[in-house]
PDB file of N, CA, C and O in Angstrom:
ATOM      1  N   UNK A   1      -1.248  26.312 111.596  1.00  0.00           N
ATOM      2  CA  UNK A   1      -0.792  27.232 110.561  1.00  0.00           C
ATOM      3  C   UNK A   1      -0.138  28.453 111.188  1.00  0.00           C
ATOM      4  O   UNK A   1      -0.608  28.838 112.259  1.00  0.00           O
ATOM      5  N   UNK A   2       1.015  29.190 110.591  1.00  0.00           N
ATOM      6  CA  UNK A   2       1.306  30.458 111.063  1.00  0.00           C
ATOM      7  C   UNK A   2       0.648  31.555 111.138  1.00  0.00           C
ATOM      8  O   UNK A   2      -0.268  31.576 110.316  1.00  0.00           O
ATOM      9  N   UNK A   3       0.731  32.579 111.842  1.00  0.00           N
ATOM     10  CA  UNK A   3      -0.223  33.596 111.612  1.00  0.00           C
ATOM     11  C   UNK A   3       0.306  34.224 110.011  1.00  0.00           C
ATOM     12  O   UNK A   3       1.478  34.174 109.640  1.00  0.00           O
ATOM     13  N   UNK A   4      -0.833  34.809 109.188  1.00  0.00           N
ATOM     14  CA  UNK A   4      -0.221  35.224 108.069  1.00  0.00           C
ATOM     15  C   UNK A   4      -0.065  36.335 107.956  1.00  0.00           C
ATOM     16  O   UNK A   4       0.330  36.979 106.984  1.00  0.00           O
ATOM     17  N   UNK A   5      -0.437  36.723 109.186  1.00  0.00           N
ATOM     18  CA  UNK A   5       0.424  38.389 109.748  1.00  0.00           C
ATOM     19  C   UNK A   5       2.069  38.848 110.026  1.00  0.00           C
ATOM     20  O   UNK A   5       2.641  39.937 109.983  1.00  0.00           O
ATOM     21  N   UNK A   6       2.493  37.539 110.311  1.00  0.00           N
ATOM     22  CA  UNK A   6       3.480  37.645 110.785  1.00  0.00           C
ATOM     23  C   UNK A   6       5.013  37.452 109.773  1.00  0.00           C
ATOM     24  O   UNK A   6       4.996  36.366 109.194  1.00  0.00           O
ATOM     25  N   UNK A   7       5.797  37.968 109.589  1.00  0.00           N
ATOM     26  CA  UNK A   7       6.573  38.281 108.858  1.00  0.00           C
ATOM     27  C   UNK A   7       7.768  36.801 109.070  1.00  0.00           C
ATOM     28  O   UNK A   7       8.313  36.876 110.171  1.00  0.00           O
ATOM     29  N   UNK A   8       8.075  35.968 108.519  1.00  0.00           N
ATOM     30  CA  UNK A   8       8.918  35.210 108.526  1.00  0.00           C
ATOM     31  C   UNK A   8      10.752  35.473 108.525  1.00  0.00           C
ATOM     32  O   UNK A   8      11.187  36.530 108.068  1.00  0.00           O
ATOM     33  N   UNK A   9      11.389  34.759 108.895  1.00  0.00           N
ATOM     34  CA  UNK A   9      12.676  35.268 108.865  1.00  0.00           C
ATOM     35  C   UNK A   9      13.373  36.204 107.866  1.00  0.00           C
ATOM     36  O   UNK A   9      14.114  37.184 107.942  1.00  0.00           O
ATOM     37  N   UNK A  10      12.831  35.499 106.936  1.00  0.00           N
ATOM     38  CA  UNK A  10      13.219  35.789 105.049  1.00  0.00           C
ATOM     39  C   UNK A  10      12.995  37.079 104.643  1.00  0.00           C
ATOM     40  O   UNK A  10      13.574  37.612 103.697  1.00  0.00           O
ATOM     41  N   UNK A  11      11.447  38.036 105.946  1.00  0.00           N
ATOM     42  CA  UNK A  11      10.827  38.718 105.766  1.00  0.00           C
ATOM     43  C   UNK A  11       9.521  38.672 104.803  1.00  0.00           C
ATOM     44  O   UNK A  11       8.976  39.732 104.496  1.00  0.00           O
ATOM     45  N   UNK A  12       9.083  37.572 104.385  1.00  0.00           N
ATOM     46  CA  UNK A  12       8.397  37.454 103.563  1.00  0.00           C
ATOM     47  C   UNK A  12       7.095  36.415 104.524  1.00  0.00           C
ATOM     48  O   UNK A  12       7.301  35.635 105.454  1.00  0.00           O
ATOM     49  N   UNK A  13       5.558  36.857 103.749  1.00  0.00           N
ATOM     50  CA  UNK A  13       4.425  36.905 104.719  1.00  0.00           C
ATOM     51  C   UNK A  13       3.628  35.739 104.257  1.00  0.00           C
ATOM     52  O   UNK A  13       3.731  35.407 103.076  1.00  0.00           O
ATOM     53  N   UNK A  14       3.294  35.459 104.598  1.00  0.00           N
ATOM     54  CA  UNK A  14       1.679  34.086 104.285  1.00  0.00           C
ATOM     55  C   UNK A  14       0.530  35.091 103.965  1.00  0.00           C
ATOM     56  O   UNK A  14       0.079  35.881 104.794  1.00  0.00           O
ATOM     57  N   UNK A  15       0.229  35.010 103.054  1.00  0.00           N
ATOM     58  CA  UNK A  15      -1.337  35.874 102.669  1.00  0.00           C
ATOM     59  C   UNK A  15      -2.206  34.454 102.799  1.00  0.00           C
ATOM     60  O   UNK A  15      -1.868  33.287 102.600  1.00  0.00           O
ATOM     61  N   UNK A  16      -3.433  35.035 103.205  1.00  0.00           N
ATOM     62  CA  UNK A  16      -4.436  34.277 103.041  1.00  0.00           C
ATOM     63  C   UNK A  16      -5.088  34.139 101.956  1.00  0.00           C
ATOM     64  O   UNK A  16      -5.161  35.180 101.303  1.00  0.00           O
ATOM     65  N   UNK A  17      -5.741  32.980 101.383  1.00  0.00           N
ATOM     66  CA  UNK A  17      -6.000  33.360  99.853  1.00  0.00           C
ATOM     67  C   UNK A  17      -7.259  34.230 100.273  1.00  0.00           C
ATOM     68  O   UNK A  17      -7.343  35.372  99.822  1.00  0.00           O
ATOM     69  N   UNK A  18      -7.859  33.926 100.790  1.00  0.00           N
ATOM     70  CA  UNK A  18      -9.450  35.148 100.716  1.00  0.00           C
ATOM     71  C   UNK A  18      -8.796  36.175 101.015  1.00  0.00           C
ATOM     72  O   UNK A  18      -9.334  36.544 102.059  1.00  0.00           O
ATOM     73  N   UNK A  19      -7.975  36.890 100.780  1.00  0.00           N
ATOM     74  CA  UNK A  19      -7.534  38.144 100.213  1.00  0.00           C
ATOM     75  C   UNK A  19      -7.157  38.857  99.257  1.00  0.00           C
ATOM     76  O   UNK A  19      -6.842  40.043  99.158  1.00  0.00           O
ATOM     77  N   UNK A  20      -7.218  38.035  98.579  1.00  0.00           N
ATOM     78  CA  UNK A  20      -7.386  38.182  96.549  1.00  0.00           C
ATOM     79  C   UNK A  20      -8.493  38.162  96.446  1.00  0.00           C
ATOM     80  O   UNK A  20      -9.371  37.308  96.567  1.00  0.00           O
ATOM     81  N   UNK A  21      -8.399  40.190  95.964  1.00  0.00           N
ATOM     82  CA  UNK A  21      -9.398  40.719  95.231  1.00  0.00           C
ATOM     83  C   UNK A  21      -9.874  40.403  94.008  1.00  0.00           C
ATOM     84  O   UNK A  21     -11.080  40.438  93.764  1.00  0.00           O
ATOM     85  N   UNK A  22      -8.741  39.982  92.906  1.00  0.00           N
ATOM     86  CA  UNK A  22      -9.403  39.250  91.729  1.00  0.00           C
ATOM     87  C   UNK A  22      -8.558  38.021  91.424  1.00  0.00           C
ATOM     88  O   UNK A  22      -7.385  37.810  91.732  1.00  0.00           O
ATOM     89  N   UNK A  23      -9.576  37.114  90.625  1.00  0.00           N
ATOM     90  CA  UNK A  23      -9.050  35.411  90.621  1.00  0.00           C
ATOM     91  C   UNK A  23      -8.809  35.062  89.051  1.00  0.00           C
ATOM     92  O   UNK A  23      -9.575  35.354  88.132  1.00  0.00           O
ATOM     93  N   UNK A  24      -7.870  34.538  88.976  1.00  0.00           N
ATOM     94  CA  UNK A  24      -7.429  33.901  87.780  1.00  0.00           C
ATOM     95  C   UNK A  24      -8.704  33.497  87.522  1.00  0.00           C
ATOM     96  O   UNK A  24      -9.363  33.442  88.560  1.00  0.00           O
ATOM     97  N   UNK A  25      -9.443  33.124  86.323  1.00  0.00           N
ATOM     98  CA  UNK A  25     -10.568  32.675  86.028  1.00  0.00           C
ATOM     99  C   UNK A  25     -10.780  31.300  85.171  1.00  0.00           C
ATOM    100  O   UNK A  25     -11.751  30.559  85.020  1.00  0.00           O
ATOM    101  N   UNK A  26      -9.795  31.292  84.807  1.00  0.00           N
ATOM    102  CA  UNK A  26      -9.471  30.028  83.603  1.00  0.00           C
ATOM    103  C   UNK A  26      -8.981  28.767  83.473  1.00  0.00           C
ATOM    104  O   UNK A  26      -8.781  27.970  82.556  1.00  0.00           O
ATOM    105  N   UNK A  27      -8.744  28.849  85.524  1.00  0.00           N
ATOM    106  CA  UNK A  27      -8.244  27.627  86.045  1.00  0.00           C
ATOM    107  C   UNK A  27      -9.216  26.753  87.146  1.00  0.00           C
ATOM    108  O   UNK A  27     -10.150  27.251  87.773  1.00  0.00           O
ATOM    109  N   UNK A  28      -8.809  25.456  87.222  1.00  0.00           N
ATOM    110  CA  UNK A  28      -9.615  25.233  88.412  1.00  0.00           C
ATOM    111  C   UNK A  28      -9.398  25.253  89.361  1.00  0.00           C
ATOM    112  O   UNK A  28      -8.360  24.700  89.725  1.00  0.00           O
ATOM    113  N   UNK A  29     -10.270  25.918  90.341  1.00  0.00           N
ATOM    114  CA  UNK A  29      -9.525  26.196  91.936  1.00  0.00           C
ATOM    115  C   UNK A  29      -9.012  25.367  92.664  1.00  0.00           C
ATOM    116  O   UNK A  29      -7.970  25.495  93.307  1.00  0.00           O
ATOM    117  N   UNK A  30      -9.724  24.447  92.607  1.00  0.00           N
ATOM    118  CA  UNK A  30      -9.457  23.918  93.570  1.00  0.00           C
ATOM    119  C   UNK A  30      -8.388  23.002  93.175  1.00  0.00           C
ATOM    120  O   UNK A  30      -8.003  22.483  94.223  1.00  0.00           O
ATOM    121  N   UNK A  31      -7.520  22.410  91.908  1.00  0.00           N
ATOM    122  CA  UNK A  31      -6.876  22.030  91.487  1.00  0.00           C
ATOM    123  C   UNK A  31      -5.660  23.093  91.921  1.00  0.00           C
ATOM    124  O   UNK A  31      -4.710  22.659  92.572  1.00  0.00           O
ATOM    125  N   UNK A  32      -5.715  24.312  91.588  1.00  0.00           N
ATOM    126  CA  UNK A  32      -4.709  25.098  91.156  1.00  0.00           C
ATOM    127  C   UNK A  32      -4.364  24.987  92.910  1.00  0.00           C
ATOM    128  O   UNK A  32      -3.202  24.703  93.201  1.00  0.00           O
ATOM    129  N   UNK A  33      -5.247  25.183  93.916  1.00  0.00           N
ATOM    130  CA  UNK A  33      -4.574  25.545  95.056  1.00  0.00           C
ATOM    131  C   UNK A  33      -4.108  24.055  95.968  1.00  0.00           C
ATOM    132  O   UNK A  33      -3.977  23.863  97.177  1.00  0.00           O
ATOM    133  N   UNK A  34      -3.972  23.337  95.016  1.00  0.00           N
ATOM    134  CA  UNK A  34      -3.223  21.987  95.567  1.00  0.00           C
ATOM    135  C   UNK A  34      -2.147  22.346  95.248  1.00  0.00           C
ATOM    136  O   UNK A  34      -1.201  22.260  96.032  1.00  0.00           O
ATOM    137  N   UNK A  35      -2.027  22.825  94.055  1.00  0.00           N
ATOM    138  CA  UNK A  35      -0.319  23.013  93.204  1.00  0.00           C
ATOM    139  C   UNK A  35       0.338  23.703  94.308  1.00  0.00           C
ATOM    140  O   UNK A  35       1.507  23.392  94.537  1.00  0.00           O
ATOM    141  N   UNK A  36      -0.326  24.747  95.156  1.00  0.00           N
ATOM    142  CA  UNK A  36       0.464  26.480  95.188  1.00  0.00           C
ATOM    143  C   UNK A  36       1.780  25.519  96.277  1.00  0.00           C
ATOM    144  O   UNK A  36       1.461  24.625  97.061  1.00  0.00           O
ATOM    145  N   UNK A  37       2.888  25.890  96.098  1.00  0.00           N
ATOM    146  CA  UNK A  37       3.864  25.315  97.120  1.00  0.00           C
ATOM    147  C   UNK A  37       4.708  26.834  97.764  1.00  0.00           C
ATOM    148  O   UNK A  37       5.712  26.839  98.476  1.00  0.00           O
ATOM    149  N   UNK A  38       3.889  28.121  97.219  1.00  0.00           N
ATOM    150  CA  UNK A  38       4.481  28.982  97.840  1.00  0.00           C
ATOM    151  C   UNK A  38       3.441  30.415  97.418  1.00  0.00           C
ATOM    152  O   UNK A  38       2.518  30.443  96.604  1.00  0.00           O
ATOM    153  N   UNK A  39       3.900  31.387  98.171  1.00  0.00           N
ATOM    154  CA  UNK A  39       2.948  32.914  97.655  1.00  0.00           C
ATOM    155  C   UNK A  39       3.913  34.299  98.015  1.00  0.00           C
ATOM    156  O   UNK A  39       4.481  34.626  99.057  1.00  0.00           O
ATOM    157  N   UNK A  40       3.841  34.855  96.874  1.00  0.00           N
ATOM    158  CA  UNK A  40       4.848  36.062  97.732  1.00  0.00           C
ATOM    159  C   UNK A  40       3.984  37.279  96.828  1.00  0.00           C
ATOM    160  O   UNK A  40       3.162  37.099  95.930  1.00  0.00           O
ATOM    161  N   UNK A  41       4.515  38.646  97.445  1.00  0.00           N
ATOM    162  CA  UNK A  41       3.926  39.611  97.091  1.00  0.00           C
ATOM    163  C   UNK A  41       5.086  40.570  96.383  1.00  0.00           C
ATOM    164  O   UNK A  41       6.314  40.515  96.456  1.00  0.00           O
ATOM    165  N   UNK A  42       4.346  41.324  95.785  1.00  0.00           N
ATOM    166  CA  UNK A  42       5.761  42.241  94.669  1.00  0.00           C
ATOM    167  C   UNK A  42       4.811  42.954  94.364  1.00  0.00           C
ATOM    168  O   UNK A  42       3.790  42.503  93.843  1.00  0.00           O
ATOM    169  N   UNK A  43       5.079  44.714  94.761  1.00  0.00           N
ATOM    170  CA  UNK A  43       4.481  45.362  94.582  1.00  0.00           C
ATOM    171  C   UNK A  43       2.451  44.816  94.577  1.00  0.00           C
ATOM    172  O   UNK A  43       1.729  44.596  93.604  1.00  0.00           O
ATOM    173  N   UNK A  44       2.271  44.789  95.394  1.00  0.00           N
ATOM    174  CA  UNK A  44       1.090  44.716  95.802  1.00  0.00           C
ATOM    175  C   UNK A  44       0.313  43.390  95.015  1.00  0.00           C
ATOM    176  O   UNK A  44      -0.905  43.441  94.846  1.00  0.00           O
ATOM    177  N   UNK A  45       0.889  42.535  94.678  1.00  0.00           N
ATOM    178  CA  UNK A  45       0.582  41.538  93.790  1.00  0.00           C
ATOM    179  C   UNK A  45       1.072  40.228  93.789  1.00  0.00           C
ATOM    180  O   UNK A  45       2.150  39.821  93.355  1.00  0.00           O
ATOM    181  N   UNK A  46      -0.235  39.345  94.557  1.00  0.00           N
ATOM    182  CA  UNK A  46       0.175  38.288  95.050  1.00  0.00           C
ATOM    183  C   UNK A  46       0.574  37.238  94.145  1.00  0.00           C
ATOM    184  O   UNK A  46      -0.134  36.948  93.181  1.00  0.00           O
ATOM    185  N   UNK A  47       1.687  36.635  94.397  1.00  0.00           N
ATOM    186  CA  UNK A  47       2.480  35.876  93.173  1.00  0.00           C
ATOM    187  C   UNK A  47       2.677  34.315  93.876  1.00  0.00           C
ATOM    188  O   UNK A  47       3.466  34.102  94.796  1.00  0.00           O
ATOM    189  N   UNK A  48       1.590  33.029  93.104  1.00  0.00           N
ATOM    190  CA  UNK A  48       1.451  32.262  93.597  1.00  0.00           C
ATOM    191  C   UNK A  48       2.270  31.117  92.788  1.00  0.00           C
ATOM    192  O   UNK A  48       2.014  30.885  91.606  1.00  0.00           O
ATOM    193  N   UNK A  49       3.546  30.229  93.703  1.00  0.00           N
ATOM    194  CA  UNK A  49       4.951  29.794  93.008  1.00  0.00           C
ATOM    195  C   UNK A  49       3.956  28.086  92.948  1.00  0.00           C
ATOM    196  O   UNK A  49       3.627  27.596  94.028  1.00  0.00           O
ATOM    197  N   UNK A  50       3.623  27.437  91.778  1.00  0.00           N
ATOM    198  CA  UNK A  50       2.980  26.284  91.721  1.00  0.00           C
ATOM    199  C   UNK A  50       4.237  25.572  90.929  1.00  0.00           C
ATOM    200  O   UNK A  50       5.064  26.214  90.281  1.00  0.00           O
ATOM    201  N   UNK A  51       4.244  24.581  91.039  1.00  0.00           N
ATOM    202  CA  UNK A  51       4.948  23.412  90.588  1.00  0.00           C
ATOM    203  C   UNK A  51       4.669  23.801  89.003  1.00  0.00           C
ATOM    204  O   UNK A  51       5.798  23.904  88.525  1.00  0.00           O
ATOM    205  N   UNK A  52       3.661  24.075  87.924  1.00  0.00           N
ATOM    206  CA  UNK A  52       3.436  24.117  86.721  1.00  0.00           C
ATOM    207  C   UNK A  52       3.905  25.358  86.088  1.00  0.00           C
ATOM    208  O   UNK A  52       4.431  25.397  84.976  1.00  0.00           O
ATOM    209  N   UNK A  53       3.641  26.603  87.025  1.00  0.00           N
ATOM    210  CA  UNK A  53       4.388  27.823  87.058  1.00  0.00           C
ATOM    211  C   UNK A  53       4.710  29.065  87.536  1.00  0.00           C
ATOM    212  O   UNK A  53       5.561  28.915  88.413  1.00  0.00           O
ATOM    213  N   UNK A  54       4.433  30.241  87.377  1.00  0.00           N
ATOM    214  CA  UNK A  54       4.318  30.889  88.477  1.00  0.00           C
ATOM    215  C   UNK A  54       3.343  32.064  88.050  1.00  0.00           C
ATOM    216  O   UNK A  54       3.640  32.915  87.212  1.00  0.00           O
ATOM    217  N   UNK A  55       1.711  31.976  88.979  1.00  0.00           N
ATOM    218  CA  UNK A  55       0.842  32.594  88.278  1.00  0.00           C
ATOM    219  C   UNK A  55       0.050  33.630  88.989  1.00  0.00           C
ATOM    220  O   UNK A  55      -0.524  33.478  90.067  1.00  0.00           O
ATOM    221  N   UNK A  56       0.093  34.839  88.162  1.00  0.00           N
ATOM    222  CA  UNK A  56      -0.787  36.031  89.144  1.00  0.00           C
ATOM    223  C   UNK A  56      -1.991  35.961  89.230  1.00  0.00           C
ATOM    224  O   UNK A  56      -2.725  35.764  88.262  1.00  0.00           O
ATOM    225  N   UNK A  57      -2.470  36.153  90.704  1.00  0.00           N
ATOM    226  CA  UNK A  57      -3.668  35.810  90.988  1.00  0.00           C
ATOM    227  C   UNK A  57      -4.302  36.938  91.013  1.00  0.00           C
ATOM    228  O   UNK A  57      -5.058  37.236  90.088  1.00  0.00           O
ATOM    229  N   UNK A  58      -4.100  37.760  92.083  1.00  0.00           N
ATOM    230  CA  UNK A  58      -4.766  39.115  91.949  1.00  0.00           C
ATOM    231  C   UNK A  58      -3.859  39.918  92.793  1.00  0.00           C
ATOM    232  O   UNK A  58      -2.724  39.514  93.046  1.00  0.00           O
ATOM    233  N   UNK A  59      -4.541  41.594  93.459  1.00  0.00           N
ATOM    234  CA  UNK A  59      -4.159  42.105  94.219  1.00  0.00           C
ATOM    235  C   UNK A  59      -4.679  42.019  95.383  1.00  0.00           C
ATOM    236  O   UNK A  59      -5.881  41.914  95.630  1.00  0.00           O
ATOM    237  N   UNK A  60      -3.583  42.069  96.326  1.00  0.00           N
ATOM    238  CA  UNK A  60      -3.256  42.499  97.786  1.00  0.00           C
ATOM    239  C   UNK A  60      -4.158  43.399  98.207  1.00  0.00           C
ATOM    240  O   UNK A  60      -4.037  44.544  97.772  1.00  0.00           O
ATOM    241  N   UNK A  61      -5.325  43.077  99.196  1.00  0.00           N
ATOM    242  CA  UNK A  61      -6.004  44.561  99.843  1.00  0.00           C
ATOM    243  C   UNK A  61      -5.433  45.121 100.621  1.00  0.00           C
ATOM    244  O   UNK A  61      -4.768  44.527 101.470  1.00  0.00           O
ATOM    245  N   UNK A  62      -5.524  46.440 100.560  1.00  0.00           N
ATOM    246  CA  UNK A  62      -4.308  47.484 101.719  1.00  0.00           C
ATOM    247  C   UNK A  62      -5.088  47.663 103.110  1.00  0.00           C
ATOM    248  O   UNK A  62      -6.197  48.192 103.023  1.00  0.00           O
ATOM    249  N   UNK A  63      -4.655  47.299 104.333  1.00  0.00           N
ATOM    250  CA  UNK A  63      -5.367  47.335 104.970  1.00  0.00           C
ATOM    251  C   UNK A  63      -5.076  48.782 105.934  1.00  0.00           C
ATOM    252  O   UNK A  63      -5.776  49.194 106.858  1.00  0.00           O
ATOM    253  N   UNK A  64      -3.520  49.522 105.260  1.00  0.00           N
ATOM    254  CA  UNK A  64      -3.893  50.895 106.122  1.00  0.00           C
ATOM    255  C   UNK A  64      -3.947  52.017 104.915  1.00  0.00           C
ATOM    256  O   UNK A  64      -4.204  53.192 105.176  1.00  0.00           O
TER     257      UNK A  64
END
């Protein structure tokens, strides 16, 4: 796996999911994180791109 520290060409990062502070609740996890085929952040808010649609999970912890 890449580090998900590290900033990709695009500029855009790999979050780890155990870094979502709060979780969609209404789905099943472990279903939903088969879907995820991508994750990006916007304004502090990790935005997870699934084949069904595109769904906010939670926020980004700030680490400085």
């Amino acid at each position: 796996l890449l580090d998900p520290r590290s900033p990709r060409e695009d500029g855009s990062c790999l979050i780890p999911v155990y870094s979502v502070d709060t979780v969609w609740e209404n789905r099943n996890h472990e279903n939903l994180i088969r879907l995820i085929r991508s994750v990006s952040v916007e304004r502090k808010r990790l935005i997870f791109n699934t084949d069904v649609e595109v769904v906010w999970i939670g926020t980004t912890r700030s680490n400085t």
